[in-house]
N, C-alpha and C positions, 0 to 999 in steps of 0.2 A: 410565490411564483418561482422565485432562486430553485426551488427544490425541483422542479421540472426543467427549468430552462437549460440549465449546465448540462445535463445529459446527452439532451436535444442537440446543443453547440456541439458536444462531442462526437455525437455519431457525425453530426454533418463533416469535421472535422475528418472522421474517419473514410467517410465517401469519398473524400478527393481523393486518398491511398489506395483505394480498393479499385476494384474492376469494376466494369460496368455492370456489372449484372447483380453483384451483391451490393454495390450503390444503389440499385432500384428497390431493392429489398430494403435498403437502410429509407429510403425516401419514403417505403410502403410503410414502417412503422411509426415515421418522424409523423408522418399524417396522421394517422391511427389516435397517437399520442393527443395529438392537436385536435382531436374532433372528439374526445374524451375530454378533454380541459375546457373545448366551446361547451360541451352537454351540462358537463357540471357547473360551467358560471351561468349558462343561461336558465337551469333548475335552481339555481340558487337566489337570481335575479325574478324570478315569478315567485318565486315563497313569500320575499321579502315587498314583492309589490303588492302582493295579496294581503302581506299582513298590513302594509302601509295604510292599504285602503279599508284595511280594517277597523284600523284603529282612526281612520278619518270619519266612519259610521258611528262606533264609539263616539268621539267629540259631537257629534250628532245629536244623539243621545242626551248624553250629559246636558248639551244646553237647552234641547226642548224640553225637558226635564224640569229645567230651573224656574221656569212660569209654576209648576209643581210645587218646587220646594217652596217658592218664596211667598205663595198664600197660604201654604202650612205654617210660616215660620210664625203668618202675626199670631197662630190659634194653638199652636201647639209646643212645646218645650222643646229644646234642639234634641236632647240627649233621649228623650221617650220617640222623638221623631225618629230619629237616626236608629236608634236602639230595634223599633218595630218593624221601620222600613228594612235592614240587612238583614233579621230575622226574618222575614217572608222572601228576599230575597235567596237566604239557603235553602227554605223550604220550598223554595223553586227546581232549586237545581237538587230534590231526593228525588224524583222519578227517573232522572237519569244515571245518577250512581245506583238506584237499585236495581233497574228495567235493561240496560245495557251490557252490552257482553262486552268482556273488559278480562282478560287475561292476568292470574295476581302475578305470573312469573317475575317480574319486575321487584315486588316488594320481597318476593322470596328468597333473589337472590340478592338482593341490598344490604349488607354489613349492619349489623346491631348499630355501631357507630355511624354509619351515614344515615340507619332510621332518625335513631333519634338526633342528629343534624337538620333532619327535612324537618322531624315535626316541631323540632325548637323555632325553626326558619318560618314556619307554618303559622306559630303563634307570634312568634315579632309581629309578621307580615298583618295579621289581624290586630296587634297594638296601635302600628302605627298608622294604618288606616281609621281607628278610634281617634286616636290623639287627632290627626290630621283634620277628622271631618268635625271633633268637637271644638278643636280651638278655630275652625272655619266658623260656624255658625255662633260661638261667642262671639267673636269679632262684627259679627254685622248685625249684633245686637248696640255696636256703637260708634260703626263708620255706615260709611253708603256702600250701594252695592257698588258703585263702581270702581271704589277704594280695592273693597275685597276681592273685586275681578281680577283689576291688574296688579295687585301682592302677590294673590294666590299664584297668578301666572308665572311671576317670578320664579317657578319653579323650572322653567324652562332656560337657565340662566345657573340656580343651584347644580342642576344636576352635573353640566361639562366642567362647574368648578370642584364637586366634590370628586369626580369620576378623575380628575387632573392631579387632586392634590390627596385625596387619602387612599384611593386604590390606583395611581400611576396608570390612568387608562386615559391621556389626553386625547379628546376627540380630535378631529381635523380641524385647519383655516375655517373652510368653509363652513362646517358646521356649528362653529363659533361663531361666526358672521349672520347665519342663520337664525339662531337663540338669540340674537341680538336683534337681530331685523323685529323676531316674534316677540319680543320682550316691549321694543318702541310700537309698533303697531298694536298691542295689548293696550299702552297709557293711553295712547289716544283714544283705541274703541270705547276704553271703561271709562276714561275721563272726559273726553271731549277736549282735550289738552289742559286742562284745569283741575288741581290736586288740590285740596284742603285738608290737610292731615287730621287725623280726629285718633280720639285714644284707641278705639278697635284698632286701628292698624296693626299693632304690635301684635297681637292675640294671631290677626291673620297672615301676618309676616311668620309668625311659626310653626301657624299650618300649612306655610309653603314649604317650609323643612322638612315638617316632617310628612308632605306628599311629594316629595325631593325621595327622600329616603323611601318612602313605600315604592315607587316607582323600579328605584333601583333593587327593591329588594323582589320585586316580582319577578326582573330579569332575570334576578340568580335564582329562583322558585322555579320556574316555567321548563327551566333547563335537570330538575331531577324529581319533579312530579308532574302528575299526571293533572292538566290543566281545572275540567271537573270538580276532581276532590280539592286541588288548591282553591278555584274559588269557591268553594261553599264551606268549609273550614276556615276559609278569614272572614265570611263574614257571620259565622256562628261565632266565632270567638267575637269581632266587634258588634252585633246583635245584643249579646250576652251581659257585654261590660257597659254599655252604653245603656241599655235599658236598667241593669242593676245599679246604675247610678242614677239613671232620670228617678225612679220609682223613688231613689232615696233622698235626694234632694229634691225633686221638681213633684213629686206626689203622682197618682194615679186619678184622672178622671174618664170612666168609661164613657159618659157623654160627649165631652170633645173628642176622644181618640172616635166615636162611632159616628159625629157630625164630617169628621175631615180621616174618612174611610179611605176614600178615591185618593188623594195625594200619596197616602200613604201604600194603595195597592200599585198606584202607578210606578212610582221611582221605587219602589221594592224588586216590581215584574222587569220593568223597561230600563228604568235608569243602572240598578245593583245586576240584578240576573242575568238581564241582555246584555249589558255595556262592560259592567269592569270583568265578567265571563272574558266578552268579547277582549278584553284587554290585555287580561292574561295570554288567549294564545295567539293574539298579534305579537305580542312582546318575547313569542319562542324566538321569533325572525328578525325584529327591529332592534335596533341598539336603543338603549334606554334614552340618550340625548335626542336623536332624532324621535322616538316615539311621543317623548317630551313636546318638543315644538309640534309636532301631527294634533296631538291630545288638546294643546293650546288653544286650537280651533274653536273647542267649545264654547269659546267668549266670543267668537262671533254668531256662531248659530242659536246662542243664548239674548245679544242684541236682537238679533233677526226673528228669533220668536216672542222679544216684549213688543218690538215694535208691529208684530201681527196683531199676538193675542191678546195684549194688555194695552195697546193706543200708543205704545212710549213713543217719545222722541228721538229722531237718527238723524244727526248734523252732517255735514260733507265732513267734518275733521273725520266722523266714526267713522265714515264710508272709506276716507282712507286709511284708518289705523286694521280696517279691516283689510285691505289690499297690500299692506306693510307685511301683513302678520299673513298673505297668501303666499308672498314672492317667501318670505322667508320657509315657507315650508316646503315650495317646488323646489327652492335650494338644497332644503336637505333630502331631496329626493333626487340630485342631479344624477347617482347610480343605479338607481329604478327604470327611470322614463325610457319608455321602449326607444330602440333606436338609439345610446348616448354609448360612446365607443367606450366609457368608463365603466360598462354595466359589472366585468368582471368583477368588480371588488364587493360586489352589492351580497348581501347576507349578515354585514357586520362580523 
């Protein structure tokens, strides 16, 4: 805002010298100025609410999903799971990179060296979404899910600490307050306030890293490709690696992958396609921390759909660890919600 405001002061500065007539002139552009600064914080403030609620559908997603994953997990191997599921998921999103008009001017005038920067970024970004999702589902071959809910979650908590300490981008108070809110209201939803550590933990303490690190690495993705081909190139590459390893260790049996079709067509189409699509181009507009705590949500609409679909149990501790983990997100939303005189800063 410095870069406008000094000028602003200046001409005002100059109206009280001037005549009246070129003071009215200097007032017509101080205005001008100022209703170009409102246009652009309030376009800036809809991107980022639209992406907000975007990625609040996302978390949607994801956890209705998880009744999905988790009766696949007793019949099927994680890494043939995962590996099939993201593979039908890119094959989702080929009718739209082929069928769509889509302009290459972009790739044509991008520097050999920033291609291949994107597509190096391209293949991390498919790594660590393997890693991420493989050492997620070892892990709850040896804790509970509720262990593995609020570990994984812990990611909303990595992210403002690596964004602080390895790339100098400290989030705000608030938003630290926030991650923190969404972090305590996670133990409680997954646990009921009662933790028994069990040896999975560790496995899924490191798929909160490294969905820590995928997160943030979609932020820098989103910003120099074109959403589309980002997601369906992370998850051909993790499709790829994930089933060439299930195949190698966990074997092939065409009978269970064709008894437990449906899990696998589901969280391919809905969960991979529609959701993390959908996350990449929320994550043009949302800062990676706050996207983080939005995405967090998932563990409550994952409660929400055992305790539909599956009978489970919901204690008033969850009911509040679920309302912990709401306040802390309308928090990191305080520069979105219509009406909040802070909106200007909202785009990240």
């Amino acid at each position: 805002m410095s870069a406008t405001v000094q000028p602003i002061a200046l001409m005002q500065r100059l109206e009280n010298l001037l005549e009246p007539g070129v003071g009215a002139a200097v007032d017509c552009i101080i205005g001008s100025i100022m209703t170009v600064q409102h246009i652009q914080a309030e376009a800036a403030r809809q991107k980022r609410l639209t992406a907000d609620l975007m990625l609040l559908g996302v978390a949607a997603v994801w956890g209705f999903a998880f009744v999905a994953q988790r009766l696949a997990a007793a019949e099927i191997g994680f890494l043939t799971f995962n590996g099939w599921r993201f593979l039908v998921g890119a094959l989702a999103l080929t009718p739209l990179l082929v069928f769509r008009n889509r302009s290459p001017k972009d790739e044509v005038e991008r520097a050999p060296a920033e291609q291949v920067k994107t597509r190096f970024g391209l293949l991390l970004a498919g790594v660590l979404l393997t890693l991420a999702a493989t050492f997620q589902q070892a892990g709850l071959k040896f804790t509970s899910a509720g262990n593995a809910g609020f570990i994984t979650g812990l990611y909303v908590v990595l992210i403002p600490i690596f964004l602080a300490v390895g790339w100098r981008r400290a989030p705000s108070k608030v938003t630290w307050l926030a991650a923190v809110l969404a972090a305590g209201g996670l133990f409680l939803l997954s646990t009921g306030g009662r933790m028994q550590f069990n040896q999975g933990d560790l496995l899924v303490l490191v798929s909160a890293v490294f969905w820590a690190l995928h997160v943030m690495q979609i932020d820098w993705m989103v910003k120099r490709m074109d959403v589309v081909q980002f997601a369906a190139g992370q998850y051909l590459v993790c499709g790829l690696i994930s089933l060439g390893l299930g195949l190698a260790l966990e074997g092939h049996n065409t009978a269970v992958l064709l008894e437990n079709w449906w899990p696998i067509a589901y969280t391919g189409l809905i969960s991979i396609a529609l959701g993390y699509t959908l996350q990449a181009a929320g994550q043009r507009f949302a800062p990676p921390a706050d996207a983080a705590i939005i995405l967090s949500m998932e563990a409550v609409f994952a409660t929400f759909s055992g305790w539909v679909f599956l009978q489970e149990n919901l204690t008033w501790i969850q009911i509040a660890g679920g309302g912990t983990m709401l306040l802390g997100m309308l928090l990191a939303q305080r520069d979105v919600i219509p009406g909040n005189r802070n909106a200007q800063s909202a785009g990240g």
